[in-house]
C-alpha positions, 0 to 999 in steps of 0.5 A, spaced: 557 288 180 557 282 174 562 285 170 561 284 163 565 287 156 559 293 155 560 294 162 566 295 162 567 299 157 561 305 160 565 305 166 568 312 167 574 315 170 574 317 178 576 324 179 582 323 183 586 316 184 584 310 182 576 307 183 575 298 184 569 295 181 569 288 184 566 282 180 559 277 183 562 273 179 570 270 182 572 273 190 576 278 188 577 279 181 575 285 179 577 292 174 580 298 176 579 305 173 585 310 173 584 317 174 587 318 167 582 312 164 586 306 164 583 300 166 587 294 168 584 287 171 587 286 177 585 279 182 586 281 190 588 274 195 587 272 202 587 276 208 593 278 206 590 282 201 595 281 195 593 285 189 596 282 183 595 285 176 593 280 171 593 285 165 590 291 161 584 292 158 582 292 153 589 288 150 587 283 156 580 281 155 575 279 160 575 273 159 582 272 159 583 276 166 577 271 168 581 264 165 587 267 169 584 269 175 582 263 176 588 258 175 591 262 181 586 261 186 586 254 184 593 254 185 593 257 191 588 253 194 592 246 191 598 249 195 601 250 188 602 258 188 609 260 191 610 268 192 615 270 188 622 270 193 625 277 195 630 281 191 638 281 192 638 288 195 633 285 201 636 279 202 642 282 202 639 286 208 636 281 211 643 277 212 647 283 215 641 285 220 642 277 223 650 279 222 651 284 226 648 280 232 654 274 231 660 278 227 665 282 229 664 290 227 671 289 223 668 282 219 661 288 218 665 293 215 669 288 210 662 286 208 660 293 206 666 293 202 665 287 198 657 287 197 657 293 191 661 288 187 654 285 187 650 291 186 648 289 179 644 282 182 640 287 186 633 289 183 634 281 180 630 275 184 634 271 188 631 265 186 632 268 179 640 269 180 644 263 176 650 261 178 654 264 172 651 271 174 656 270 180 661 267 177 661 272 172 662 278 177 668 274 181 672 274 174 672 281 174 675 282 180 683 282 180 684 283 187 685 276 188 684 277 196 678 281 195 676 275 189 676 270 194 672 275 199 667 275 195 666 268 194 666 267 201 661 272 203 656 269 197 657 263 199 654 265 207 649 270 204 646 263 200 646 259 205 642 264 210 638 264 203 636 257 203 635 256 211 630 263 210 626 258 204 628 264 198 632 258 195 633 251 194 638 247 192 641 252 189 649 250 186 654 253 191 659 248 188 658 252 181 661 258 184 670 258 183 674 263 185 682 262 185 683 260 193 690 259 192 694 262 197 701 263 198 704 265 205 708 273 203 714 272 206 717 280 204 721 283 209 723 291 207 730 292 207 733 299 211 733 303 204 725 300 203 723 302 210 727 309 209 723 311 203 717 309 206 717 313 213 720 319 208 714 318 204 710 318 211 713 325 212 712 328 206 705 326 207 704 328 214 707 335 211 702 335 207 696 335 211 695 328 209 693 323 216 695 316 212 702 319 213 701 318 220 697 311 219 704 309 215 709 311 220 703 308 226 705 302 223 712 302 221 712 303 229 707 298 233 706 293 228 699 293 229 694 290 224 691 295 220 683 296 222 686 297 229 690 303 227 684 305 222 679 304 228 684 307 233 680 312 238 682 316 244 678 312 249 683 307 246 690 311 248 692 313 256 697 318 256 699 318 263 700 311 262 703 311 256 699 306 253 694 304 247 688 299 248 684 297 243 678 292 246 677 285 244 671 288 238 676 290 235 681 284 234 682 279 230 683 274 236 676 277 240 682 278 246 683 286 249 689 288 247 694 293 251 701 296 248 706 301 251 706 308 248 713 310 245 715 317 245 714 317 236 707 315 237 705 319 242 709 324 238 704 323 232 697 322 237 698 327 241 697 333 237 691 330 234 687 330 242 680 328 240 675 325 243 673 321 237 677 317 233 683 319 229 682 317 223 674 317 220 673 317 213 669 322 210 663 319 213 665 319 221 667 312 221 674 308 222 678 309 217 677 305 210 680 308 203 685 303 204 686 301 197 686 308 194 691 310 199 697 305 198 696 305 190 698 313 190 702 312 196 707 306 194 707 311 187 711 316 191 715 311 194 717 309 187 716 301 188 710 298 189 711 291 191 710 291 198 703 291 202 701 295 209 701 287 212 710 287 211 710 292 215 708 288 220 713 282 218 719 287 218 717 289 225 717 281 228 723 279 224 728 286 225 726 285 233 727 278 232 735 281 228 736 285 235 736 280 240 728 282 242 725 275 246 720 272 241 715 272 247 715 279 247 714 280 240 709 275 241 705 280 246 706 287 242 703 283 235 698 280 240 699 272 237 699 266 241 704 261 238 709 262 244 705 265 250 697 262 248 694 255 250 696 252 256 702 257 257 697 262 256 693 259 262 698 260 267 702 266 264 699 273 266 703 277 265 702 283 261 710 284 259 709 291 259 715 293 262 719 288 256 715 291 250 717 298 253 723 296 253 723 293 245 719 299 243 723 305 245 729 300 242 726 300 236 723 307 236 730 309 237 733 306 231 728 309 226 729 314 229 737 313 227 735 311 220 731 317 219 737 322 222 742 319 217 737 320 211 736 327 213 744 328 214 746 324 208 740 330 204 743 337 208 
């Protein structure tokens, strides 16, 4: 039908839903008539059959709606139209799809971490997003690690942006974070490393499984998603070892520690077929930051961090005469025993990390006995 003012105004209701009235006059332009008996302007496009609404009547006019209708289809046929680019929220999803088939699922789960820092930018257009919407997000996060985590991950989701044509030229360089990083040099001292463990034991008696977590790593050194992810696969107690596999290391190598008699102690009465430590959701631990806030409360000092365990361990085996290559191996690093001595070394040094393990379980242990000795 030839759409006219008088016409329109006659057109009634349908009874249910919405009922179109397609113009003679321009390819699929046309009025829509709601149930309720609203009227709206509306232009379809393509095969693609994309309906774009122009405005409502009468505030729009038919002659205005004809006028409008008219640029777009000619900026379609010119090539000059651009649909609009994506949300944040659908990029976002875009990138952690073609993620998950090139990361590891430790880098995946850090991401997931640090994507609701963003959760404002989501209902916005990516192509609309200005750099100081970013950088104003940044500046509110105080966590100088997660700040520049943060940085980093949008860094690679605009890149994936621009190379999906949702962007372009868009100013990375604008973006600033404090990247500034000085290596930790904390040891803990026996006093420091006591309160610690007993903090650990009073948690475990308390039924909370981030005491075991603690003292796991005051024991083995491991870095804290191993411990966080740790599954019964992982543990062979006829063995006596623990093997995480390469998914779950920061070097994308399998790794194979000797079990001591404290940490089979903690895992056995834990049999599971799972992981041992799931958060709420069943997956690997990850309330990491909750937890060592009220914990380094307990312990009454808090300027010390979940990796300085790892450090304490590497330099009291170094204080007790521990061969470096050995603590290399238990630490899975490479400085002594990677490259090209790493090519024609093979051993395992199992029998050695035995040996140093049970050495430093055993002065733990002696730490912790005249803790309780000096309480009774």
């Amino acid at each position: 039908m030839k759409l006219t003012d008088r016409s329109i105004a006659a057109l009634q209701p349908p009874t249910g839903g919405q009922k179109l009235y397609a113009d003679d006059s321009i390819s699929g332009f046309g009025v829509r008539v709601s149930a309720g008996g609203a009227k709206a302007f509306v232009l379809t496009l393509g095969i693609e059959r994309r309906r774009i609404t122009l405005g409502r009547y009468p505030i729009v006019t038919l002659a205005q709606a004809r006028a409008k209708a008219k640029n777009i289809l000619a900026a379609r046929q010119l090539g000059l139209d651009k649909p609009p680019s994506p949300y944040f929220e659908d990029v976002k999803d875009e990138y952690l799809a073609d993620g998950d088939r090139k990361v590891r699922s430790i880098t995946r789960a850090r991401d997931g971490y640090l994507f609701p820092h963003f959760k404002a930018l989501e209902r916005k257009r990516i192509a609309e997003i200005h750099p100081k919407n970013m950088q104003c997000i940044l500046d509110g996060i105080k966590a100088q690690w997660t700040r520049r985590q943060c940085l980093f991950l949008m860094n690679g989701l605009i890149r994936f942006a621009e190379k999906q044509g949702y962007v372009s030229n868009w100013p990375l360089q604008r973006l600033q974070a404090d990247i500034s990083h000085t290596p930790r040099d904390r040891i803990l001292d026996t006093a420091e490393l006591i309160q610690i463990l007993t903090t650990a034991k009073t948690w475990q008696m308390a039924g909370n499984q981030f005491g075991d977590i603690i003292e796991l790593l005051v024991l083995t050194g491991q870095r804290r998603q191993q411990i966080g992810s740790l599954d019964r696969s992982h543990v062979d107690f006829d063995e006596g070892t623990i093997t995480w596999p390469a998914e779950l290391m920061k070097t994308n190598k399998r790794h194979t520690i000797p079990m001591g008699d404290s940490v089979r102690a903690l895992l056995e009465p834990r049999r599971t077929n799972a992981l041992y430590f799931p958060n709420l959701h069943g997956e690997p631990f990850s309330a990491w930051s909750i937890h060592i806030k009220k914990f380094t409360r307990d312990c009454g000092f808090d300027d010390w961090v979940l990796h300085d365990l790892r450090r304490t361990l590497a330099t009291r085996w170094q204080e007790t005469g521990i061969d470096i290559a050995t603590t290399e191996k238990m630490l899975s690093h490479s400085a002594i025993t990677g490259g090209l001595v790493g090519v024609y070394q093979r051993s395992t040094y199992l029998t050695q990390m035995r040996a140093a393990v049970q050495k430093w379980e055993d002065h733990i242990q002696r730490l912790l006995s005249t803790t309780e000795a000096t309480y009774a």
